[in-house]
N, C-alpha and C positions, 0 to 999 in steps of 0.2 A: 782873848780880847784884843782888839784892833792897838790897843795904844799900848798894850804891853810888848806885843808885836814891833810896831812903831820903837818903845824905847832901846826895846835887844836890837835891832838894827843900827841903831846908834850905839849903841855899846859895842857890837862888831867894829864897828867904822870907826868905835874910839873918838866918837866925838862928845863934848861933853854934856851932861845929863845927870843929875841930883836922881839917883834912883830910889831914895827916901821919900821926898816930896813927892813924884811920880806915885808911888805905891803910898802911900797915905793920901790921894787926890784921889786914884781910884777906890782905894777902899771907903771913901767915903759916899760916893756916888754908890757903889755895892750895899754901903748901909743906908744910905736912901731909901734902896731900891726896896730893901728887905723892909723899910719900916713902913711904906708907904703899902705894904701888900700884908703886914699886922692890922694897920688903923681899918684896915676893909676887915678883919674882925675872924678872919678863918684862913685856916691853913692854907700855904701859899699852895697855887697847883701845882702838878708833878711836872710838866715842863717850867714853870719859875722855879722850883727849886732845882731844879738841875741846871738852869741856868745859873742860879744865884751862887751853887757850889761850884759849879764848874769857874765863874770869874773870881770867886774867894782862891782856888787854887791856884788861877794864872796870875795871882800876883806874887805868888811866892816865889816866883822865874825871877823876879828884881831881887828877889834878898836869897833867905837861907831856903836850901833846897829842902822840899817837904813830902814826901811820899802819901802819906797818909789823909792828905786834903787831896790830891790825888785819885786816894782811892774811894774817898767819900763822893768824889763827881761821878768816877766811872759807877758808885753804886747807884746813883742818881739815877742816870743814863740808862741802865739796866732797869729800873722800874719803870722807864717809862718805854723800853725795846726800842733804844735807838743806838744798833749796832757799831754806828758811824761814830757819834762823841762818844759811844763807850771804848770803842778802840783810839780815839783821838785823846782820851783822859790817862789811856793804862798805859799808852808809848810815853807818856808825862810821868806818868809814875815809875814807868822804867826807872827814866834818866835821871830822874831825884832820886830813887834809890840806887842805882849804882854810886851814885854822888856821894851817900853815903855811907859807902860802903856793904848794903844791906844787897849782895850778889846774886843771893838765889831769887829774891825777888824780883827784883829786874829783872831775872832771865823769866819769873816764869810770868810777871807783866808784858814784858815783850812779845814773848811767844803769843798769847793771845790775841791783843791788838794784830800785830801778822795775820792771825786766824780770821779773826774778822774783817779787817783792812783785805783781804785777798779773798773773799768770799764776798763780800760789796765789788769789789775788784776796783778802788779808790787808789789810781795810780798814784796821785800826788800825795797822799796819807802813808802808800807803801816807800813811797821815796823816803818818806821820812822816818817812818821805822826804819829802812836799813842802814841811813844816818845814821842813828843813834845805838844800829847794831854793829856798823863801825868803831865810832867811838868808844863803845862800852866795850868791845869786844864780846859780844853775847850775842847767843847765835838765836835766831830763829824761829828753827828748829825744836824740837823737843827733842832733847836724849829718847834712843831706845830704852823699853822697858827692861829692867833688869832680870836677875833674875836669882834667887835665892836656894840653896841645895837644901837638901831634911837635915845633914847636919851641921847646918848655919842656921836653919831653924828653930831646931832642937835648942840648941847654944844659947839662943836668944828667948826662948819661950815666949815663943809666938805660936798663936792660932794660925790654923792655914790664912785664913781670909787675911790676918795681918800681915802674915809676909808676903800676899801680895798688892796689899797697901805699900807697905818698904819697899818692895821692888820701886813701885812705881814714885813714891816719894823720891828714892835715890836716882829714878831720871827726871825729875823736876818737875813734878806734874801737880799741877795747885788739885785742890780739894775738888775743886766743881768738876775737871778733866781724870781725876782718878775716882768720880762717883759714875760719869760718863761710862768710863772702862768698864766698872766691876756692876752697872744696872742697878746703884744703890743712890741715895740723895745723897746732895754736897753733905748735908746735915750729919747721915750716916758716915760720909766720910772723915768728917772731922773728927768723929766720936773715936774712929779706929788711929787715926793720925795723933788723939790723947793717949789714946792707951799704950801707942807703942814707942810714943819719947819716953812716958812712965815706967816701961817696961826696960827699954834701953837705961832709963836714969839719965837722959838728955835733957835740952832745955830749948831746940831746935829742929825743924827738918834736915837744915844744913849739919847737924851732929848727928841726927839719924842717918845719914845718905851716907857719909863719914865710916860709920860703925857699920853700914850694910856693905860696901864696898872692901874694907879690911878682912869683912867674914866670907867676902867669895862673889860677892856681886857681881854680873859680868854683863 
């Protein structure tokens, strides 16, 4: 949004600005907007609602960094195939999750907005990803795909198809990009990415990528 824009500029230049009041002004014009699109009695459209999520997200750039309103725009975005804010909401979600520490996701948020940002070929949206691929120091890039021997395998009791799910988890490949690989739905791939933290006894991919890399990943 323009005025959230607006305020980070003044917050660079350090001039001064109540980023409180700013971000309760907005969100109140945001719940306007949402209630005036209730009283009309049905579901807001798939372009209001991704608008509507996407400016509930860019106010949380005034306060605590939020990843996951974030990720609720860029899912917007995707329902309604528009390549361009779905890549302009995931490079946001980077930089809130590296912000909070949450590293693998950033990189693999980054990586995609990249994907899409350079496939649009949106010079000025690529500027900005590798902004933020500066700062966060995360690349890109997708790591190559790994690779696991029969007795890393074996070790782990994993089916084949899982470890080359772990391969590919251990180079940071989100769900939808290692359903791509293997010709299976994101859906299918989640299902193999439960089974095999369970199997590991993890609580992460970043603990899976972790225990496939110690076993011989290369």
């Amino acid at each position: 949004m323009a005025e959230v824009e607006l305020a980070l500029d003044a917050r660079a230049r350090r001039e001064p600005f109540d980023a409180e009041v700013t971000a309760e002004r907005i969100r109140q014009r945001i719940n306007d907007a949402r209630a005036a699109s209730a009283h009309r009695g049905a579901e807001p459209a798939l372009d209001t609602a991704a608008h509507l999520a996407h400016a509930d997200a860019a106010v949380t750039r005034l306060g605590d960094p939020d990843p996951d309103v974030w990720a609720e725009a860029a899912r917007r975005w995707a329902d309604l195939a528009d390549p361009y804010w779905r890549a302009t909401a995931r490079v946001r979600e980077a930089e809130a999750a590296a912000a909070v520490g949450e590293t693998a996701r950033a990189a693999e948020a980054l990586q995609e907005a990249h994907q899409l940002a350079a496939g649009l070929g949106a010079v000025p949206l690529l500027t900005d990803i590798e902004a933020v691929s500066r700062r966060t120091r995360l690349s890109v890039e997708p790591a190559a795909a790994a690779a696991l021997d029969d007795v890393a395998i074996d070790h782990l009791g994993l089916t084949p198809r899982e470890a080359e799910v772990l391969s590919l988890v251990a180079a940071g490949r989100t769900n939808r990009q290692i359903g791509e690989a293997l010709f299976v739905s994101e859906k299918t791939a989640s299902v193999h990415v439960s089974n095999i933290l369970r199997k590991l006894g993890v609580n992460s991919r970043v603990d899976a990528a972790a225990v496939a890399q110690r076993l011989g990943a290369t």
